[in-house]
Every structure is written in structure tokens, then in C-alpha cells.
Backbone as a chain_set.jsonl record, in Angstrom:
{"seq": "XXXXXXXXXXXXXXXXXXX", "coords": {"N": [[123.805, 122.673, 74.224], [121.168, 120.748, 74.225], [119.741, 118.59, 72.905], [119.2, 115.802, 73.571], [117.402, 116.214, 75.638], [115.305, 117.793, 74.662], [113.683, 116.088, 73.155], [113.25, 114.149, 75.213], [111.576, 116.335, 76.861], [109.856, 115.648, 74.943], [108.272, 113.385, 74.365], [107.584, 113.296, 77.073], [105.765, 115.214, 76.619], [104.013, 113.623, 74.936], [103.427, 111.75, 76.264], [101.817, 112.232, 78.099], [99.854, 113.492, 77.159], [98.86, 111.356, 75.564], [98.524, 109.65, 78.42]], "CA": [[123.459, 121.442, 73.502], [120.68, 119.989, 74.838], [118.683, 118.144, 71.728], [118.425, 114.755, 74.169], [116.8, 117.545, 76.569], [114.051, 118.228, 73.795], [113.549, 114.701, 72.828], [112.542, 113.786, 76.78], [110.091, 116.406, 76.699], [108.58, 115.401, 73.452], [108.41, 112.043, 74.698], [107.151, 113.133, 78.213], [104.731, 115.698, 76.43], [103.261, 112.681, 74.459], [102.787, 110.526, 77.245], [100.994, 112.914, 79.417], [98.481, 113.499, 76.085], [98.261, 109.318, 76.18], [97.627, 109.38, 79.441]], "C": [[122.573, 120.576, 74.397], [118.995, 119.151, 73.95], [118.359, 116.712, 72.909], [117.031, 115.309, 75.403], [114.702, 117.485, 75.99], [113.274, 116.884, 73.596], [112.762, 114.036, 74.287], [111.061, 114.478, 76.794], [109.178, 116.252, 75.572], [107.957, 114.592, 74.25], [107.273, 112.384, 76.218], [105.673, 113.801, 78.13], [102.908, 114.623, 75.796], [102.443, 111.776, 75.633], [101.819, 111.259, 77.716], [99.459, 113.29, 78.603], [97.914, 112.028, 76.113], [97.52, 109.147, 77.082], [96.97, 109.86, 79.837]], "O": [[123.065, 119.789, 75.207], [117.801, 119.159, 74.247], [117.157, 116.567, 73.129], [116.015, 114.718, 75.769], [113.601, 117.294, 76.507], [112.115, 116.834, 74.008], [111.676, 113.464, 74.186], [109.951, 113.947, 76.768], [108.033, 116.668, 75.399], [107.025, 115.052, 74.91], [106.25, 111.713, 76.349], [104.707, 113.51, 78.835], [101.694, 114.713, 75.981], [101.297, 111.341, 75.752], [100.731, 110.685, 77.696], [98.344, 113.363, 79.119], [96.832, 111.644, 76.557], [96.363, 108.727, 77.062], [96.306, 109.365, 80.747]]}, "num_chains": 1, "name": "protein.A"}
């Protein structure tokens, strides 16, 4: 169980496209 897991790298994938 690691859905907060997935959610980080969304999150971290997004940023790194942002930035």
C-alpha cells in the first residue's frame, strides 16, 4: 500500500515539468 507513494511522485513529476 503505497497510493501516498504515487501521489508524491505525481506531484514531484509535475514540478520537475514546471520547473
Amino acid at each position: 500500500m503505497h497510493i501516498h507513494s504515487e501521489m508524491h511522485t505525481r506531484i514531484h513529476t509535475g514540478a520537475a515539468l514546471l520547473w
